[in-house]
C-alpha positions in Angstrom: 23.5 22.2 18.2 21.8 21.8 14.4 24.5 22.9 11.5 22.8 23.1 8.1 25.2 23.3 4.7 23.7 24.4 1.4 23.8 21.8 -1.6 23.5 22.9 -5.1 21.8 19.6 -6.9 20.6 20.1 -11.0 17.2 20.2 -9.3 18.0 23.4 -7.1 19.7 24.7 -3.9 18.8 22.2 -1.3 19.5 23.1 2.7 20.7 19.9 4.4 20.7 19.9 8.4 22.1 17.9 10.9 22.3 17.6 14.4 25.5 15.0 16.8 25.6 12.1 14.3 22.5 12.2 12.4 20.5 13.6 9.8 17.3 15.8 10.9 16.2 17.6 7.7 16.9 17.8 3.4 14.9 20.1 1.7 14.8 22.3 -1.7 14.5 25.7 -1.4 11.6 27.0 -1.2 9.4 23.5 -0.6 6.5 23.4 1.5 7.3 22.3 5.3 11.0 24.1 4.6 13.1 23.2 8.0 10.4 22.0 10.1 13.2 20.2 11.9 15.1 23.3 12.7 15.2 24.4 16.2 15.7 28.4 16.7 19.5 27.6 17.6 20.8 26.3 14.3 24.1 27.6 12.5 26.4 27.2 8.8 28.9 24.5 9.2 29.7 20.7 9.0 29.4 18.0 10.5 30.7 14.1 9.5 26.8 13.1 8.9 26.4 16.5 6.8 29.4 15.5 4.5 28.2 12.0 4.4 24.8 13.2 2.7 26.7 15.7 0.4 28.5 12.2 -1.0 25.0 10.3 -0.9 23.6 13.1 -3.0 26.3 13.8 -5.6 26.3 9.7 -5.9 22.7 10.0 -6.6 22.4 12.6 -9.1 25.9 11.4 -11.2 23.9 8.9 -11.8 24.9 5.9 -9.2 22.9 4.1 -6.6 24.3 4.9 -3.1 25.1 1.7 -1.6 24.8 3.6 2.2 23.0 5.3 4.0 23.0 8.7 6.4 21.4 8.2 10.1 18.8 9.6 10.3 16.6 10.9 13.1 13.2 12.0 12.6 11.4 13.8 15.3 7.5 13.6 15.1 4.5 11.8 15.5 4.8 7.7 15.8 2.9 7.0 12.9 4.3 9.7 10.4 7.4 8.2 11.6 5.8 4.6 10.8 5.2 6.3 7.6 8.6 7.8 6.7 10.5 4.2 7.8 8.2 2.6 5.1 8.6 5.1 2.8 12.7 3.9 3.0 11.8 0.2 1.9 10.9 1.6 -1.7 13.1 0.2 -4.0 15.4 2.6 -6.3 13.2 3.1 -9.7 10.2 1.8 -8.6 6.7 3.4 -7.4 4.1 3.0 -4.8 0.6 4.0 -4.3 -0.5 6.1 -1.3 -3.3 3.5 -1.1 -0.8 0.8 -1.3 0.6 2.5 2.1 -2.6 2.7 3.6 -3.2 -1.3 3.4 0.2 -1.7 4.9 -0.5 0.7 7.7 -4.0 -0.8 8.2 -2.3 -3.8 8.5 0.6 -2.9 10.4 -1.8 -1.4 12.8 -4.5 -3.8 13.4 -7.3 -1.7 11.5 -9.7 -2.9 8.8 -8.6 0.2 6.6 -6.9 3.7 6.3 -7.4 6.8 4.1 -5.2 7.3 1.5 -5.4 11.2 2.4 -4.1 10.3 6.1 -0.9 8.6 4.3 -0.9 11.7 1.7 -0.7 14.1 4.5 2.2 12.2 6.4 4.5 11.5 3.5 3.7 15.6 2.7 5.4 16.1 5.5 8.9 13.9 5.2 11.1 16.5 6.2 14.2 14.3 4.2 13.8 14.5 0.7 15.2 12.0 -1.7 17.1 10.4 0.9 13.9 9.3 2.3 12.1 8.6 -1.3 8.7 10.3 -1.0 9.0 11.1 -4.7 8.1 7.6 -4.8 4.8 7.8 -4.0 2.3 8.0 -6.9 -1.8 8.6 -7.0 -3.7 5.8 -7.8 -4.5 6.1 -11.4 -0.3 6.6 -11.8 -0.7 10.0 -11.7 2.6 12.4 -10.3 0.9 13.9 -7.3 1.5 15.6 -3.7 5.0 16.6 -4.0 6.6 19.2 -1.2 9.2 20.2 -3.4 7.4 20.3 -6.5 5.4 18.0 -9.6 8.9 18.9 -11.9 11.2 18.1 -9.6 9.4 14.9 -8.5 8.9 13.8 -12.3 12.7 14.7 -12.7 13.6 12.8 -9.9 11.8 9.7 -11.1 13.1 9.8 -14.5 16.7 10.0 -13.0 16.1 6.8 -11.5 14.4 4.9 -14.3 17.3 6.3 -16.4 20.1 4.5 -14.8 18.6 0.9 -13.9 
């Protein structure tokens, strides 16, 4: 069974869902690919990885840097996954490139290259926000681009972080 609990962040409502002992799905209102996770038979309630993400979150916007981190279980295609997990190695404050992804999936796949779109379309589709920092993810020329929940709240986001290092 998938139990979703509401979160109210200074960024907006945000739905958070889990499902046995890990967490499927956080999204803000509203945000493009809104519980893509979400199986027909979900329900309001709690569970231990659901309160463990509240915590992670109200760390995150007082201010702190979470030193833990929720399981998480994504359910997709192997290389958005591929995507997602490397998504997770971005440091707290800092930024990468959607090209700079591609070269690292080229690599990490044996090709010569890789579109930038491809990566832009994967990381588009992260169905855990913040936790999993796609806000992270910048265009080229440095430019806040391509965020599901919204430019503001990925520029807000952003400036959180470079606030408290």
């Amino acid at each position: 069974m998938q139990y979703v609990c509401k979160y109210r962040s200074p960024l907006g409502q945000i739905t958070i869902a889990g499902e046995g002992e890990a967490l499927i799905g956080l999204w803000f209102e509203n945000q493009k690919n809104f519980g893509s996770t979400l199986s027909g038979e979900w329900e309001e309630g709690t569970l231990p990885v659901l309160e463990q993400t509240t915590e992670w979150l109200d760390i995150y916007f007082g201010g702190g840097i979470p030193d833990f981190m929720p399981e998480i279980s994504f359910f997709d295609t192997p290389f958005r996954i591929a995507v997602w997990e490397l998504l997770m190695d971005i440091p707290y404050g800092n930024t990468i490139t959607y090209g700079e992804i591609a070269a690292v999936m080229a690599e990490q796949t044996g090709k010569e290259r890789m579109s930038a779109q491809i990566i832009g379309n994967a990381v588009g589709r992260n169905p855990v926000s913040i936790i999993v920092p796609c806000h992270r993810v910048i265009g080229a020329d440095g430019s806040l681009v391509g965020y599901a929940g919204g430019i503001f709240r990925k520029d807000n986001l952003l400036t959180l972080e470079k606030s408290h290092m």
